[in-house]
Kinemage of the C-alpha trace (Angstrom):
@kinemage 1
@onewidth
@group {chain A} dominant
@subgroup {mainchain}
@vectorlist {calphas} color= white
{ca unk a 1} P 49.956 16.569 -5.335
{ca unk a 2} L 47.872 14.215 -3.511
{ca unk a 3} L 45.783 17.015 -2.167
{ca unk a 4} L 44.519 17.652 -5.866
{ca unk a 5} L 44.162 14.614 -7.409
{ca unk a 6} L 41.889 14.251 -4.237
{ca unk a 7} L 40.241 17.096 -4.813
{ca unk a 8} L 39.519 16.341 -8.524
{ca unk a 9} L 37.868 13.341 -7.471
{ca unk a 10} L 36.032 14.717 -5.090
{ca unk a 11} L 34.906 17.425 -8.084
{ca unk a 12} L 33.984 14.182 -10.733
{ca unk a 13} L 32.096 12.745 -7.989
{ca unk a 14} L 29.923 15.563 -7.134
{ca unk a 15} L 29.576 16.175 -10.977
{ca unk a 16} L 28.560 12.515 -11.463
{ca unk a 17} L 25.885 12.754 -8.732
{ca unk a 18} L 24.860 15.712 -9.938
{ca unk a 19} L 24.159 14.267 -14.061
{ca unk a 20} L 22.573 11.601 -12.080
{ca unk a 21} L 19.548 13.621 -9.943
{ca unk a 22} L 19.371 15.687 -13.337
{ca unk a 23} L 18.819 12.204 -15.021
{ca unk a 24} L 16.607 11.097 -12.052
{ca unk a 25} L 14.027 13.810 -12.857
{ca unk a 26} L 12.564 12.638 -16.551
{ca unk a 27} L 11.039 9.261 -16.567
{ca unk a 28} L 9.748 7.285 -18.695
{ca unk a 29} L 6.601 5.159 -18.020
{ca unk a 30} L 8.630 1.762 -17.019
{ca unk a 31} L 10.911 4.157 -15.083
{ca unk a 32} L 7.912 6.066 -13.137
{ca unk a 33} L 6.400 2.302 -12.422
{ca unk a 34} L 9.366 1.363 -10.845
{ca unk a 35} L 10.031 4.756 -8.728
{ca unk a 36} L 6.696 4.338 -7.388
{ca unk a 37} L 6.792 0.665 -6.450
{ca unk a 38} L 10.152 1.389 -4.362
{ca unk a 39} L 8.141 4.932 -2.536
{ca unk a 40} L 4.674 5.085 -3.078
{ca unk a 41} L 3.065 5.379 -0.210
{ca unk a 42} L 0.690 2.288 0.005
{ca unk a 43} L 3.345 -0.137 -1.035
{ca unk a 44} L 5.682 0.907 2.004
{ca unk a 45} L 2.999 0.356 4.016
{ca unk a 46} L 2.137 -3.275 2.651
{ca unk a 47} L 5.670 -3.989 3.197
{ca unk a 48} L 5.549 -2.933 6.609
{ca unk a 49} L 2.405 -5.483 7.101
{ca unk a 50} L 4.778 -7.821 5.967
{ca unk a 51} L 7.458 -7.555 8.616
{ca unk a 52} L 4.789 -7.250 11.156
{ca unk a 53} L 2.986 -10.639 9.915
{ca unk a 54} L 6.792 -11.890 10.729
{ca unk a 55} L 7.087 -10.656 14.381
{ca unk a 56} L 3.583 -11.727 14.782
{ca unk a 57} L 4.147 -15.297 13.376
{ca unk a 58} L 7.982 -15.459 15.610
{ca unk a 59} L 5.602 -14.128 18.490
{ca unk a 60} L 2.924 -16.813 18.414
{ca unk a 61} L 5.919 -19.443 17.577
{ca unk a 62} L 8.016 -18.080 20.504
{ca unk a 63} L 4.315 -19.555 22.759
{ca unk a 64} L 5.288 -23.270 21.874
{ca unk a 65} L 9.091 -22.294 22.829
{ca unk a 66} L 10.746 -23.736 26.614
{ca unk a 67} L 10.458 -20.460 29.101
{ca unk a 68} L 12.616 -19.829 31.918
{ca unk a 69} L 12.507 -17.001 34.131
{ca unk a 70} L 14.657 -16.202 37.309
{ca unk a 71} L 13.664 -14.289 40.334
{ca unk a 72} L 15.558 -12.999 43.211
{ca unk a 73} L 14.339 -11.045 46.705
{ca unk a 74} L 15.935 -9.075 49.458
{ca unk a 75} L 14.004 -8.095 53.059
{ca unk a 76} L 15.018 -6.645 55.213
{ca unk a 77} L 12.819 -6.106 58.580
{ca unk a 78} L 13.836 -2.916 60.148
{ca unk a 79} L 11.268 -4.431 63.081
{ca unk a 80} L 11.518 -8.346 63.273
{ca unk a 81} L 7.489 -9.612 64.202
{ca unk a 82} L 6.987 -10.148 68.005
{ca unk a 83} L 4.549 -12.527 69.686
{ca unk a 84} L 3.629 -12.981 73.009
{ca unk a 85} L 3.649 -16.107 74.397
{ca unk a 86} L 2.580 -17.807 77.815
{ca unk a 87} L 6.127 -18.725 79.502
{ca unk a 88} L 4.826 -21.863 80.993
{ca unk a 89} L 4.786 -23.221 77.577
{ca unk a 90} L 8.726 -23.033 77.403
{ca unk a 91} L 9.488 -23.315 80.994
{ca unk a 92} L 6.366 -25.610 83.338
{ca unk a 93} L 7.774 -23.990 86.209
{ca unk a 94} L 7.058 -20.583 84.951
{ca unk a 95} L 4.250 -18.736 87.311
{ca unk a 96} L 0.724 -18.190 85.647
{ca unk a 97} L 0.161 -14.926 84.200
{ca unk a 98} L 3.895 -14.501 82.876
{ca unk a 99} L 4.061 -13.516 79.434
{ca unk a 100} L 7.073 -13.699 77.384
{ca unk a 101} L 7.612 -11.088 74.282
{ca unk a 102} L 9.640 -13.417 71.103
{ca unk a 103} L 10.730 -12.558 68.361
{ca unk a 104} L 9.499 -14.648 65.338
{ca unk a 105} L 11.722 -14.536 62.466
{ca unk a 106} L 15.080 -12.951 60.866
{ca unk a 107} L 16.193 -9.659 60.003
{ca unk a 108} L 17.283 -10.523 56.973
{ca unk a 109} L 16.194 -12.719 54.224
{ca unk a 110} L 17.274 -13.515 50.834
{ca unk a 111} L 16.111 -15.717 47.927
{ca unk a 112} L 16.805 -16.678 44.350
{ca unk a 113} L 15.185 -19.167 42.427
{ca unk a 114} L 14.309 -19.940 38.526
{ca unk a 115} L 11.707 -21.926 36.677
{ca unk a 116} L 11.483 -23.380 33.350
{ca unk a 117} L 8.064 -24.289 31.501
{ca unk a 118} L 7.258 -25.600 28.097
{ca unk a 119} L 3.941 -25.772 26.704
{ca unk a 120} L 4.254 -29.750 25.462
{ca unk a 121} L 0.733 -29.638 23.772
{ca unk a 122} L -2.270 -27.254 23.146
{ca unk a 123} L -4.825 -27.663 20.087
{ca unk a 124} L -5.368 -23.268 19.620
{ca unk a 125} L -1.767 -22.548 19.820
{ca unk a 126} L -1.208 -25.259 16.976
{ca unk a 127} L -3.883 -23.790 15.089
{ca unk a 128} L -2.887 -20.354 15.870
{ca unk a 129} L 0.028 -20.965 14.585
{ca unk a 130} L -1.192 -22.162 11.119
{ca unk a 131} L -3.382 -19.161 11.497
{ca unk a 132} L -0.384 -16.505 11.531
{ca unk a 133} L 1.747 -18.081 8.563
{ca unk a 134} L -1.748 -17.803 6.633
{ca unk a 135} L -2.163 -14.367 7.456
{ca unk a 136} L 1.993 -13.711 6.569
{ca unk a 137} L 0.404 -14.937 2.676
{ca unk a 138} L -2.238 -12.245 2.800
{ca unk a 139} L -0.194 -9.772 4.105
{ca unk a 140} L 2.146 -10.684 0.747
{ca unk a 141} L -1.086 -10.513 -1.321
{ca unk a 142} L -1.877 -7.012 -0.045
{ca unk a 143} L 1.287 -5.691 -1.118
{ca unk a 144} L 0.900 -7.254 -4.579
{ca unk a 145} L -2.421 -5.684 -4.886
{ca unk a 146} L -0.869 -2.338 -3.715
{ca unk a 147} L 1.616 -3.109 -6.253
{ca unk a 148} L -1.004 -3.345 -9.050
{ca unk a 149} L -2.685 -0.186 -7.775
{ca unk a 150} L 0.293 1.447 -8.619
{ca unk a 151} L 0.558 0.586 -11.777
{ca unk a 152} L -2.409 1.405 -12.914
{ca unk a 153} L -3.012 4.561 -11.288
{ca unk a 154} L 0.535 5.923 -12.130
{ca unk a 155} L -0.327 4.493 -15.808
{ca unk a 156} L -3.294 6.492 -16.104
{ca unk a 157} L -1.450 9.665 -14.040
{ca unk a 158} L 1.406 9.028 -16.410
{ca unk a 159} L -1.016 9.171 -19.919
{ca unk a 160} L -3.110 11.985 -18.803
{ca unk a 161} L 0.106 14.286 -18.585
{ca unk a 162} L 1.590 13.275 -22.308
{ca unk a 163} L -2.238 13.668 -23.591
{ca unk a 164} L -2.210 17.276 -21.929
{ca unk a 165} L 0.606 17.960 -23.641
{ca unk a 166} L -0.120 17.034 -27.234
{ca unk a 167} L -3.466 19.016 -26.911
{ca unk a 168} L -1.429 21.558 -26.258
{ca unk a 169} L 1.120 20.899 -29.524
{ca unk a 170} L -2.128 20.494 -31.195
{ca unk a 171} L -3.332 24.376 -29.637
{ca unk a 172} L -0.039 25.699 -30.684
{ca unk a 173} L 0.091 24.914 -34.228
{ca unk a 174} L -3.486 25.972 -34.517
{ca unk a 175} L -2.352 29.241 -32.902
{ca unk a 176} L 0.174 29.495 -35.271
{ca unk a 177} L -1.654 29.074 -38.235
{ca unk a 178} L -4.346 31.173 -37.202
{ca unk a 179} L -2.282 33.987 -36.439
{ca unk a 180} L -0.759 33.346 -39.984
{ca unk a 181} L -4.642 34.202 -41.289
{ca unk a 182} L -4.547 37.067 -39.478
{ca unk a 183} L -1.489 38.368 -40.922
{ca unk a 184} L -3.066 37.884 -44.102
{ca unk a 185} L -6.070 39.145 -43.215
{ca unk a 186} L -4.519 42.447 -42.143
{ca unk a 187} L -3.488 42.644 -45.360
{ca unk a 188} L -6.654 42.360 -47.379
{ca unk a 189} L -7.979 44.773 -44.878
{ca unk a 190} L -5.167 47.424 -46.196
{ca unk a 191} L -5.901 46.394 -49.230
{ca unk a 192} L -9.686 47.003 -49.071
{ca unk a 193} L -11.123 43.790 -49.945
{ca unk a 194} L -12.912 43.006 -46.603
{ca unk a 195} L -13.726 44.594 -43.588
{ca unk a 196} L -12.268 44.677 -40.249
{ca unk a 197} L -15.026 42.560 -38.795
{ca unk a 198} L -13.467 39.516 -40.289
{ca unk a 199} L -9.826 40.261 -38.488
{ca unk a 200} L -11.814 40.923 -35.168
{ca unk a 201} L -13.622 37.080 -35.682
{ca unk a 202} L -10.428 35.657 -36.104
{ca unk a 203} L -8.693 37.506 -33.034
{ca unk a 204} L -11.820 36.082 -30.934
{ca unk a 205} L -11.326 32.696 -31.650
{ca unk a 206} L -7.121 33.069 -31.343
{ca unk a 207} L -8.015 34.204 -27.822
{ca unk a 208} L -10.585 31.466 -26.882
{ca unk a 209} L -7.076 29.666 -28.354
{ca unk a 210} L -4.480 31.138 -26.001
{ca unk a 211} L -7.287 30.980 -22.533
{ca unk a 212} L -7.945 27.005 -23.559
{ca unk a 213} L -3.861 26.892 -23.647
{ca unk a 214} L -3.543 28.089 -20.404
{ca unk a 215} L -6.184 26.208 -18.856
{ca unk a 216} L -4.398 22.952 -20.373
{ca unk a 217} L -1.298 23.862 -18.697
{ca unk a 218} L -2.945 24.781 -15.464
{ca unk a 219} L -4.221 21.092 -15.919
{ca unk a 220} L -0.781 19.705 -16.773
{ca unk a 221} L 0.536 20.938 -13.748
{ca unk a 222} L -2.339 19.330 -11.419
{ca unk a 223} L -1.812 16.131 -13.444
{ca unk a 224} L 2.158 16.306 -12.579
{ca unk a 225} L 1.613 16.603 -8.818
{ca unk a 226} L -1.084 13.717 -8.892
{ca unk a 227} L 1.357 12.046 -10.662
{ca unk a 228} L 4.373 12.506 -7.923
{ca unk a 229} L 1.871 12.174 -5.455
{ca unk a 230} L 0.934 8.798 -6.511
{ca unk a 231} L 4.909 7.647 -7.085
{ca unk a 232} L 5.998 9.089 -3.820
{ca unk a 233} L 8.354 11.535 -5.547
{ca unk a 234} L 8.631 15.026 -3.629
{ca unk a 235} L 6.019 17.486 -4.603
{ca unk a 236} L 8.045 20.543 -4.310
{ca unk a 237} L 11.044 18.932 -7.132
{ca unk a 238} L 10.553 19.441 -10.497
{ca unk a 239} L 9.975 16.336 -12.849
{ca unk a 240} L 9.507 15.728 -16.016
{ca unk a 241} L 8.006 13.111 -18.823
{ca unk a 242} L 9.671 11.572 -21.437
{ca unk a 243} L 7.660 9.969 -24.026
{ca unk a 244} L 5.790 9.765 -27.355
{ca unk a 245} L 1.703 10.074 -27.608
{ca unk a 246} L 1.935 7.902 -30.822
{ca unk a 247} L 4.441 5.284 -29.322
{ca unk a 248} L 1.745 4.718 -26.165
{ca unk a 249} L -1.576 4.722 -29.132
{ca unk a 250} L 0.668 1.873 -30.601
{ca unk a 251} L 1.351 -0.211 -27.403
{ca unk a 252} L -2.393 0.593 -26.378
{ca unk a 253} L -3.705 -0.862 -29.911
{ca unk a 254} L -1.593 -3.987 -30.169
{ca unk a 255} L -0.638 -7.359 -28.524
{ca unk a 256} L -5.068 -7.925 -27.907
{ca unk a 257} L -6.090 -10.920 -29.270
{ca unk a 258} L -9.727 -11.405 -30.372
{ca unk a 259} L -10.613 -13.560 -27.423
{ca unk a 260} L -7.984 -12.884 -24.519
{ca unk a 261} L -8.639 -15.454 -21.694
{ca unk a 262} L -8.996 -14.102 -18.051
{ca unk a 263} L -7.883 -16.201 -15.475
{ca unk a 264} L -9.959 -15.112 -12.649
{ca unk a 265} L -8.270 -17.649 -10.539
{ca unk a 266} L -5.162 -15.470 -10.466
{ca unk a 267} L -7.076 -12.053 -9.770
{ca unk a 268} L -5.439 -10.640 -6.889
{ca unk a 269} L -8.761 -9.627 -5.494
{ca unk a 270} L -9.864 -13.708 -5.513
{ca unk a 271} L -6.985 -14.167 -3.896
{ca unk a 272} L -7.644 -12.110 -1.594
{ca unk a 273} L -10.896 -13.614 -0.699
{ca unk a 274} L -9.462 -16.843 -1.045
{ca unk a 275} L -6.801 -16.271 1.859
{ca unk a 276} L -9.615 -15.080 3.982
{ca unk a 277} L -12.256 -18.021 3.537
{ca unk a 278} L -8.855 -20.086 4.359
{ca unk a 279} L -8.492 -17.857 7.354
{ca unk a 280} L -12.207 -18.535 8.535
{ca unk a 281} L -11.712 -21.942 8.441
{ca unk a 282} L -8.458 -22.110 10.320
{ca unk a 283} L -10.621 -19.613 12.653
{ca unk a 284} L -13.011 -22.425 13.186
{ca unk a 285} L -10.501 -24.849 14.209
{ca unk a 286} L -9.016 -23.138 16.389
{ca unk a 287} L -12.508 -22.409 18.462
{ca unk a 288} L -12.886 -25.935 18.364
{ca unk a 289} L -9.230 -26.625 19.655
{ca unk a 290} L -10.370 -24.913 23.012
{ca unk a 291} L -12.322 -28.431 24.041
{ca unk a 292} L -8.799 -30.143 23.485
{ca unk a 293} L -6.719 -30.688 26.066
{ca unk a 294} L -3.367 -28.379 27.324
{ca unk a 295} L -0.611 -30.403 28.524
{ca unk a 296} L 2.699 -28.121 29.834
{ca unk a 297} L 5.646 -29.376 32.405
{ca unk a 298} L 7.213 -27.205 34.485
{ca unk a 299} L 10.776 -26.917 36.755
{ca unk a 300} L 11.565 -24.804 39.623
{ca unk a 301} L 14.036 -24.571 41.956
{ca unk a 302} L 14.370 -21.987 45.129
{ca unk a 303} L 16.917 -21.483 48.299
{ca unk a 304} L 17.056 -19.116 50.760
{ca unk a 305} L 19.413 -17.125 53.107
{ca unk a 306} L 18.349 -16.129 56.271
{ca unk a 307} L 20.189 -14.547 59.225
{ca unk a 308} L 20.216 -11.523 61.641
{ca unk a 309} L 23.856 -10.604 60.633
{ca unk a 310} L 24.006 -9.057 56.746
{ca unk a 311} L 27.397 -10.418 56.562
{ca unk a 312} L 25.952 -14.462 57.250
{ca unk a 313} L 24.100 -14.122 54.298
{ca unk a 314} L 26.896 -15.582 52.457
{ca unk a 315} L 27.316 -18.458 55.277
{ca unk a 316} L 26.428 -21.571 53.781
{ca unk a 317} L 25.327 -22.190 57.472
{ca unk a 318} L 22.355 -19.635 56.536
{ca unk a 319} L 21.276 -22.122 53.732
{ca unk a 320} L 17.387 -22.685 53.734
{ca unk a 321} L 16.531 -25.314 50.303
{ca unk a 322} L 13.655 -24.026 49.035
{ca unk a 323} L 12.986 -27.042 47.260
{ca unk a 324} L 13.445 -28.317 43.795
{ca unk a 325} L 9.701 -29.474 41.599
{ca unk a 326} L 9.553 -31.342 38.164
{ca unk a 327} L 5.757 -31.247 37.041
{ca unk a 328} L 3.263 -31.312 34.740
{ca unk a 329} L -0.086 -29.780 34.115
{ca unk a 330} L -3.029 -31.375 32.264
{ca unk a 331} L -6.253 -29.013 31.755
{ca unk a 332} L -8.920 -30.494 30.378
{ca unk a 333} L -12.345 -28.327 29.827
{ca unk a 334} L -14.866 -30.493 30.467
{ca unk a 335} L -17.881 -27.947 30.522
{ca unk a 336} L -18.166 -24.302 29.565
{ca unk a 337} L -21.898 -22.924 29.778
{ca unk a 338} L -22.204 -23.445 25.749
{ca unk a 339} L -20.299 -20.312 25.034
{ca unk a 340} L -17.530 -22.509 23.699
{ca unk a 341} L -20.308 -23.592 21.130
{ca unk a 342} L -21.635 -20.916 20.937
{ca unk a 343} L -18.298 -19.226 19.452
{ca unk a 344} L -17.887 -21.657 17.142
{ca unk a 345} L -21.160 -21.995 15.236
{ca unk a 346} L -20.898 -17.866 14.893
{ca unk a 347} L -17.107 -18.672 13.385
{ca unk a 348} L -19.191 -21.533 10.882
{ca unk a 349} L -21.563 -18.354 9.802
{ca unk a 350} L -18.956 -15.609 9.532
{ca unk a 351} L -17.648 -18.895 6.919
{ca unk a 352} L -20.590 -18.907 5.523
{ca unk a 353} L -20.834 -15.123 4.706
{ca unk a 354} L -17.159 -14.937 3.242
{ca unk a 355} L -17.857 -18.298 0.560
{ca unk a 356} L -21.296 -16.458 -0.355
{ca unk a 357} L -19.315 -13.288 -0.796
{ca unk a 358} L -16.249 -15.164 -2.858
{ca unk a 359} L -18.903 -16.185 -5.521
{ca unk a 360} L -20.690 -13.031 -5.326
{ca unk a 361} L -17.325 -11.628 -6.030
{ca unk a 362} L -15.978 -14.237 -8.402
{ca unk a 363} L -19.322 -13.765 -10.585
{ca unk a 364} L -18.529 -9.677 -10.440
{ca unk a 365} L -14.838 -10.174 -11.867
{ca unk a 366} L -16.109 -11.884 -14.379
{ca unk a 367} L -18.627 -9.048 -15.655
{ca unk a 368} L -15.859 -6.561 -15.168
{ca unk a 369} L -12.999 -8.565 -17.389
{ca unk a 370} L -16.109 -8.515 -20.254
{ca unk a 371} L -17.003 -4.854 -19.974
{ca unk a 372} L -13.220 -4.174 -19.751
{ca unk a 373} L -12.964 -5.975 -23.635
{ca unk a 374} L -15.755 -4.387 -24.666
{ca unk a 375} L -14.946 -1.248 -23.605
{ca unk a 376} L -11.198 -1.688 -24.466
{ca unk a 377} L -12.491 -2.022 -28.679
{ca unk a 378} L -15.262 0.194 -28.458
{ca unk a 379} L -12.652 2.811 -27.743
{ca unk a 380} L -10.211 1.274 -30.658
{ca unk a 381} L -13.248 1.875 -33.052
{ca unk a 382} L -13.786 5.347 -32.288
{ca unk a 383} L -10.414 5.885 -32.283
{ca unk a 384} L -10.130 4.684 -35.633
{ca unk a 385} L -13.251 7.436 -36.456
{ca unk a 386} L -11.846 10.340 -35.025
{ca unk a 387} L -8.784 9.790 -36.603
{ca unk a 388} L -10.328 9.571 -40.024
{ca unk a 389} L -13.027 12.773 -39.093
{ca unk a 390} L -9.862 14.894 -38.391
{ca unk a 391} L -8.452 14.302 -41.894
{ca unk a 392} L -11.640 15.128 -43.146
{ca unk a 393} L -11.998 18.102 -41.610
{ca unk a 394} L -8.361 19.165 -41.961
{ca unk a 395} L -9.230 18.435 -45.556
{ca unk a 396} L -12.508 21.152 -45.159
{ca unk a 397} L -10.141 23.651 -43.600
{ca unk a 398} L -7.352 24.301 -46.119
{ca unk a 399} L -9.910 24.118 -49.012
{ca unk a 400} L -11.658 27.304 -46.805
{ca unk a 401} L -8.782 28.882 -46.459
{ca unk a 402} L -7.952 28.760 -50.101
{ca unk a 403} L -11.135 30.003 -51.029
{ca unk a 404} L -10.947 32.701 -48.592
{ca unk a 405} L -7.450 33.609 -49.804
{ca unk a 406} L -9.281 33.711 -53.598
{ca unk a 407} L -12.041 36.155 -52.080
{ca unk a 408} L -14.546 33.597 -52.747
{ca unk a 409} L -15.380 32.603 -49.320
{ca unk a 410} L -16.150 34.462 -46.396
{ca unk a 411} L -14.223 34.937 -42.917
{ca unk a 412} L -17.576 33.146 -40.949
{ca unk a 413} L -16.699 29.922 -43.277
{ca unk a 414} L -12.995 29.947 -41.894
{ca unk a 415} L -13.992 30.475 -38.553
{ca unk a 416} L -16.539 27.747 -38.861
{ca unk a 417} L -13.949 24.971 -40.887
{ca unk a 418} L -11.412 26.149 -38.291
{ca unk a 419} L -13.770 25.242 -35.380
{ca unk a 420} L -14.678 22.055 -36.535
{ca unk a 421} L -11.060 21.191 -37.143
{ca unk a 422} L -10.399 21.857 -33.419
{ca unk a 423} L -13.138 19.736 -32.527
{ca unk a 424} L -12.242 17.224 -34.679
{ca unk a 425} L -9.020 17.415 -32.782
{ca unk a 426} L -10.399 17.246 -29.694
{ca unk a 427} L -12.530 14.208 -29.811
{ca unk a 428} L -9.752 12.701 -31.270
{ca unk a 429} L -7.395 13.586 -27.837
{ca unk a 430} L -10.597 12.440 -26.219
{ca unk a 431} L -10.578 9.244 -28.288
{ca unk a 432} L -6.767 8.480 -27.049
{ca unk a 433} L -7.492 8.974 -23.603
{ca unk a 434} L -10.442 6.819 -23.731
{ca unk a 435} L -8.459 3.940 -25.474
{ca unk a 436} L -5.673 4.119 -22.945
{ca unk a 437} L -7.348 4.579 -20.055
{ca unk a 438} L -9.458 1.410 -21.208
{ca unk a 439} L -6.149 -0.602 -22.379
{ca unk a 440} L -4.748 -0.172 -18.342
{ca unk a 441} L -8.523 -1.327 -17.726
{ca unk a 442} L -7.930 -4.357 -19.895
{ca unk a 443} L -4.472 -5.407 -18.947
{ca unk a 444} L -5.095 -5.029 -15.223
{ca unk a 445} L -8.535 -7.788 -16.278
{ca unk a 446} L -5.439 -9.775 -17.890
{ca unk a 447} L -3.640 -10.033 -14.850
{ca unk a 448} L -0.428 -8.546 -16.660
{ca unk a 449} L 0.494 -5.834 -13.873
């Protein structure tokens, strides 16, 4: 009994999981946004800056942090060093000319010994220090502005795809209705009251129909991969889109007001900028840190075994003290062949360059953020136009048709009214794509990603 109630859970959960990657393959916009900013490719990477601006801050921290190393040596001389030595200098009686052959030193010899340092005081690793937690914020502001990117390019990936496919609604029903004409068409033919020419203009244009249908769904399928691509999603799974072309018109037309304010202050690109004149200065410090002085203290201690016998290596009798040292090291630079200067008046120019290049910049966001208003309700007015042109010639084309259908009109005029519906159409399509491609434009101005 156990066995299958074990089982059937086993069977819920896989079916669970399984309603869940079906569910995981339609997304919304919000939904897409937020797959992306969890696997798109650039954003991992920004976050992996991020935990390398934190080992590189612990690593310049872990400078200014007591060392202590230990260190320990064996010898062993297979052939202990001989000298040769006058014997009347150990024994005055010795004859002239006698040489004696000594050994000078041990067979075996054996040390150990640690020492501790600490670097009490130096003006670059302060500053260096300043310098990484400074470049741990622009490392954060990258991934923002990888964030953004995101955003906006799955935004526009996102829109392209539901625009493709309500050009292709829009084919379809005109497919349909043409084929409709045709039928009827067919049937005046029988009937003898026009001639075949008129069914063969309206096949023409239902073909140039059905190859601009496939080419939009060609395109559809390019526009899916860029969009996976961009969101990090596997190229080879299948995916889908879930939303309304009217729902994103109304989002894209609302929620402006006449005069929006940008804040180029909180721009993520003069942020950007801003960390790095920041970093420039701190750079300049630091150069100039180097005609400080460096104060560090140090502690070692050492002893020795030595001893012909291995086994009297652990003899205390063997002991040699290598000594015990408490220290401490002042360096102060006192000249360095103008390099020193040198290095920092090129760190004051590379300054110089950045702050020219922050108001060069700061000057260009501001032209941008205008031409992205302008732009954002010049495309709302000819939005507005195509709309109202469709109508119209919607409003051309059934009156055509009804006059063809009453033998007053020709098949040319229903070819031509049904051609400048489609157009119509399509500047309208090309109207929405405009408007939202300039509303992502705007909003991204408006700092609102």
């Amino acid at each position: 009994m156990k066995n299958k109630v074990f089982l059937l859970l086993m069977f819920l959960g896989n079916l669970l999981q399984a309603q869940t990657d079906a569910q995981s393959t339609t997304f919304t916009l919000p939904q897409a946004i937020d797959y992306a900013i969890k696997n798109g490719y650039s954003v991992q990477n920004a976050s992996t800056d991020i935990e390398i601006a934190k080992k590189r801050v612990a690593e310049i921290r872990g400078i200014g942090i007591p060392q202590l190393s230990a260190e320990a040596s064996f010898q062993d001389f297979v052939q202990v060093p001989i000298s040769v030595i006058q014997a009347d200098a150990f024994d005055p009686s010795a004859p002239p000319g006698v040489f004696l052959r000594i050994p000078f030193g041990v067979k075996y010899n054996a040390s150990i010994g640690y020492t501790a340092s600490w670097l009490a005081f130096s003006g670059e690793y302060i500053v260096g220090l300043q310098a990484a937690k400074a470049y741990m914020d622009v490392s954060k502001s990258s991934l923002r502005k990888s964030e953004i990117e995101i955003k906006e390019t799955v935004s526009r990936a996102f829109n392209t795809i539901i625009i493709l496919k309500e050009n292709e609604s829009i084919l379809n029903e005109n497919i349909a209705s043409l084929e409709e004409s045709i039928t009827q068409t067919k049937a005046y033919y029988k009937e003898g009251f026009i001639e075949d020419i008129d069914i063969d203009r309206l096949e023409l244009l239902k073909n140039n129909l059905n190859t601009t249908r496939e080419t939009l769904r060609k395109q559809t399928e390019l526009a899916q991969n860029l969009l996976k691509f961009q969101m990090g999603y596997p190229i080879e799974s299948p995916i889908s889109i879930s939303g309304e072309i009217n729902s994103l018109i109304e989002a894209a037309s609302t929620g402006i007001t006449e005069t929006p304010q940008f804040d180029i202050s909180a721009n993520i690109d003069n942020i950007l900028l801003e960390q790095s004149v920041n970093l420039q200065k701190l750079e300049i410090r630091r150069q100039k840190a180097n005609y400080l002085p460096t104060l560090s203290t140090f502690y070692t201690w050492k002893e020795s075994r030595i001893a012909n016998d291995f086994d009297q290596l652990s003899n205390n009798l063997f002991r040699v003290p290598g000594g015990t040292i408490l220290g401490v090291n002042l360096s102060m630079p006192i000249f360095k062949g103008f390099s020193q200067s040198a290095r920092v008046s090129q760190a004051k120019l590379n300054l110089t360059k950045l702050e020219v290049q922050q108001k060069q910049a700061i000057q260009g966001l501001s032209v941008q953020a205008s031409q992205a208003y302008i732009s954002y309700t010049s495309a709302l007015n000819t939005l507005n136009n195509t709309k109202d042109a469709v109508k119209i010639s919607e409003k051309i084309r059934n009156k055509t048709r009804i006059k063809y259908q009453e033998g007053v009109g020709s098949s040319i005029e229903v070819i031509q009214a049904e051609n400048d519906y489609l157009s119509a159409q399509s500047n309208y399509i090309g109207a929405v794509q405009q408007l939202l491609d300039a509303r992502v434009t705007l909003d991204k101005n408006l700092n609102k990603f």
